[in-house]
N, C-alpha and C positions, 0 to 999 in steps of 0.2 A: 784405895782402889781395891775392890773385892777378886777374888782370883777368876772369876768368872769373865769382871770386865780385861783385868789383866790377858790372860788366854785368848779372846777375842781379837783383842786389841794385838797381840803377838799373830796368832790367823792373816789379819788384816796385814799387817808390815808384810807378812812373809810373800805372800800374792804382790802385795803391789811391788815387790823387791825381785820376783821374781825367784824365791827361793823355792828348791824343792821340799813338798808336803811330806810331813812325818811318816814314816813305815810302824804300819800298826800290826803288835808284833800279840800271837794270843798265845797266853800263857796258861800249863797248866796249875792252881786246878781252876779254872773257866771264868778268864779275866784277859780283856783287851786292854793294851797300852800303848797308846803313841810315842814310838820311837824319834825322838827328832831327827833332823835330815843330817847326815854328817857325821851320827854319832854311831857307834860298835857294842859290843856286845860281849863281856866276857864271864862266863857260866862255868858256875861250880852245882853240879848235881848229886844230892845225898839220896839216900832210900826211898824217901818220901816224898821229899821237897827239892827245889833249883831256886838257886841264888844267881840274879847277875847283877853287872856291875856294870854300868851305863858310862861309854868313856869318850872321849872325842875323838874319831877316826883317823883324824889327819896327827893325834898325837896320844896314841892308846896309852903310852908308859907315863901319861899325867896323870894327875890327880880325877878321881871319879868324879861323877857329877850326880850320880845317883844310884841307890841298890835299891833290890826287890828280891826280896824272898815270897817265895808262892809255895803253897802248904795248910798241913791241917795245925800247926803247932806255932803259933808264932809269941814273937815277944810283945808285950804293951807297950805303945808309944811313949818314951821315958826323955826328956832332956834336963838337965842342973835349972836349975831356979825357972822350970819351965810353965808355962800356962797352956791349958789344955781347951781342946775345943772338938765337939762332934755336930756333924751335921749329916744331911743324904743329900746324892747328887746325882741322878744314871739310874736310879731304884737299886742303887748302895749306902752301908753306911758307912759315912768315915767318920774317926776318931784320929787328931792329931795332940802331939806337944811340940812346940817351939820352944826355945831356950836362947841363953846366952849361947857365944862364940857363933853363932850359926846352924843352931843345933836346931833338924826340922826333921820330926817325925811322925807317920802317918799308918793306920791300920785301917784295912779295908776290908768288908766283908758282907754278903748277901742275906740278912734275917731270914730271908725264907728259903734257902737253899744251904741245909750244913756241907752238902753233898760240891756246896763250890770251892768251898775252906776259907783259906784269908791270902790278902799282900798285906805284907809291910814294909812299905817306903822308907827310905830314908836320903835325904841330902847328903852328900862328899862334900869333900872341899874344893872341886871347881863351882858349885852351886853358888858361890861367894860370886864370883863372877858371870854369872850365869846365871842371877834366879828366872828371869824370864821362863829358859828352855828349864829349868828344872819343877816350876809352878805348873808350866803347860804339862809337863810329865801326871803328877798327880790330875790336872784337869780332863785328861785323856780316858781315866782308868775307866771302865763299862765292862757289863756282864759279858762273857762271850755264850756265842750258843751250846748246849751239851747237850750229849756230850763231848768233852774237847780235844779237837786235836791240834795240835800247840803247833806255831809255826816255828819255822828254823832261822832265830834271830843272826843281822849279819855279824860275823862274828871278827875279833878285834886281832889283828894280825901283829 
């Protein structure tokens, strides 16, 4: 199943289930991302860059499910014995490695805009049970307009 039909396929359940649609949360430097429904938000911000930590609302002190660093400096998608793969999706490109344990990592970035910087994703360890909402996460990500003014993700209590 491609991540594409997977995300779809997750859209579809959510409507006919009746679930609330994801809060799309825009980050700087000028990147939109589908916040799942449910889930929190907890942000460490350095000089340059903000890091958050995607957690599940109803139980923040668990295990992540996902981080995003947003910035001009990031790291390369790295996993152990992992396999690497790039494509464009949104008029971005991404470069990811997967690996053993569950190791799922993703860089995202605009060719024609340096001025937008990068994300780089990465799966927690609630994503083991949860890749669905962790795939939709990456399927989400889109340029936002600039220049950005970053919304006030909900934050994890």
């Amino acid at each position: 199943m491609t991540l594409a039909t997977a995300s779809l396929l997750l859209l579809c359940a959510s409507a006919l289930r009746g679930v609330p649609d994801s809060t799309t949360l825009t980050l700087s430097p000028g990147y939109t991302v589908g916040l799942p429904a449910g889930y929190c938000v907890e942000r460490s911000k350095g000089p340059d860059f903000v890091v958050l930590y995607v957690r599940d609302q109803a139980a923040p002190k668990k295990p992540v499910l996902a981080g995003i660093y947003g910035g001009h400096n990031p790291r390369q998608p790295e996993c152990a014995n992992g396999k690497t793969r790039q494509w464009t999706a949104n008029g971005l490109s991404f470069k990811s490695a997967r690996g053993s344990e569950g190791c799922a990592e993703f860089l995202v970035q605009d060719g024609k805009s340096s001025e937008r910087g990068f994300l780089h994703l990465w799966f927690g360890p609630a994503a083991k049970d949860h890749s669905q909402l962790a795939e939709s996460l990456i399927a989400s990500v889109h340029p936002a307009p600039m220049p950005v003014n970053p919304s006030e993700p909900p934050a994890c209590k």
